[in-house]
C-alpha positions in Angstrom: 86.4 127.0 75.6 88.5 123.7 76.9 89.9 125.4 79.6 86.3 126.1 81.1 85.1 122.9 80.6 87.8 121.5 82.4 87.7 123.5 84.9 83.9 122.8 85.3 85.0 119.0 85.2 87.5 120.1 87.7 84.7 121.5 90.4 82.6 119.0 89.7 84.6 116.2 90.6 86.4 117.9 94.0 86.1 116.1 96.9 87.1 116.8 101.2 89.0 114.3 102.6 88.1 114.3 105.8 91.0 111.9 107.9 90.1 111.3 111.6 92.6 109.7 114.3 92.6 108.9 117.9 93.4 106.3 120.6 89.7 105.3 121.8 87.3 104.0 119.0 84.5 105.6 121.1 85.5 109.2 121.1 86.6 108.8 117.4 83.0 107.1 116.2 81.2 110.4 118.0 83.2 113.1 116.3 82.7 111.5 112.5 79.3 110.8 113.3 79.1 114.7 113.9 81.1 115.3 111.0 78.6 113.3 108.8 75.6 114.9 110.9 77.2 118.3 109.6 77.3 117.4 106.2 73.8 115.9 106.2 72.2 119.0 107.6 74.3 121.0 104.7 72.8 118.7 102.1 76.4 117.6 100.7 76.8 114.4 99.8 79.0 112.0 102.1 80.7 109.0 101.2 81.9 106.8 104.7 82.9 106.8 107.5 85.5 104.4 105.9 87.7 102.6 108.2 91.1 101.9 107.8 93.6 99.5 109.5 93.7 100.3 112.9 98.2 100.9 113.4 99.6 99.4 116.5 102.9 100.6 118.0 104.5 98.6 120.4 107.4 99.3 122.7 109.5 96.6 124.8 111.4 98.0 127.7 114.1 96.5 130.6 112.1 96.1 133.5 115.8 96.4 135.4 118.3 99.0 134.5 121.3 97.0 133.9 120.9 92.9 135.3 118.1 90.9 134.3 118.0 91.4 130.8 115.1 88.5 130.2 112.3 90.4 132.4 110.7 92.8 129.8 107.7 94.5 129.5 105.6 95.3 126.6 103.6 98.4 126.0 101.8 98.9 123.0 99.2 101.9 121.1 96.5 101.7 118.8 95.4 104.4 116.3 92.5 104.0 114.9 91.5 105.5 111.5 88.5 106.7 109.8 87.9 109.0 107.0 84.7 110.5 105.3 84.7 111.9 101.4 82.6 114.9 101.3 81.8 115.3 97.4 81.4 118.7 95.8 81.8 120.8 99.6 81.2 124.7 99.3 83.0 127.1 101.5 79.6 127.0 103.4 80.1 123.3 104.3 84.2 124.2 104.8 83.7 126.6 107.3 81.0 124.5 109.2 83.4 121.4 109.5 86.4 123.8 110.9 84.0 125.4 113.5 83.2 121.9 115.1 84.0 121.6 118.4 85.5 117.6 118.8 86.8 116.1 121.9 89.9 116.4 122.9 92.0 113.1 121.7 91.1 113.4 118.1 93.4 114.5 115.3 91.5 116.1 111.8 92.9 115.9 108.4 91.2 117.6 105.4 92.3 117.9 102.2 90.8 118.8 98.8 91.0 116.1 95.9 90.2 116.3 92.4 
């Protein structure tokens, strides 16, 4: 009788991690905000968009090839972050969140938490 309470404790407390990336803020805003639109019409409750420190990679390269070592130029990329919890998603909700068609750009994430 433990075992099956645990693993109702276990289903009830299951969340999707839903982890979103791309370059432009803009593009990445419109695909969670049709991720959380999904889950809303699915009547699954959503915690987020939560957004995370936004990574910046930058890159120096030799404007010259071999002479002229001081001129440099600096390049740089931002990633921006978000991520949404859905709590308690069924294989309903699953399959309606792998079907969505997002621009191109934007890298998903999901995994299943307990």
């Amino acid at each position: 009788m433990a075992t099956s309470k645990a693993t109702k404790n276990k289903t009830e407390n299951s969340k999707l991690r839903v982890r979103v990336q791309a370059y432009e803020p803009s593009i990445l805003d419109l695909s969670v905000k049709q991720i959380v639109e999904t889950g809303n019409r699915l009547n699954v409750e959503i915690v987020g968009p939560v957004t995370l420190p936004t990574k910046i990679k930058k890159y120096t390269v030799n404007r010259a090839s071999f002479v002229f070592k001081t001129a440099r130029e600096q390049f740089e990329m931002r990633i921006h972050t978000r991520f949404v919890d859905i709590i308690n998603p069924s294989q309903q909700v699953i399959e309606a969140l792998s079907n969505l068609d997002l621009p191109a750009g934007v890298s998903v994430e999901a995994q299943i938490r307990s």
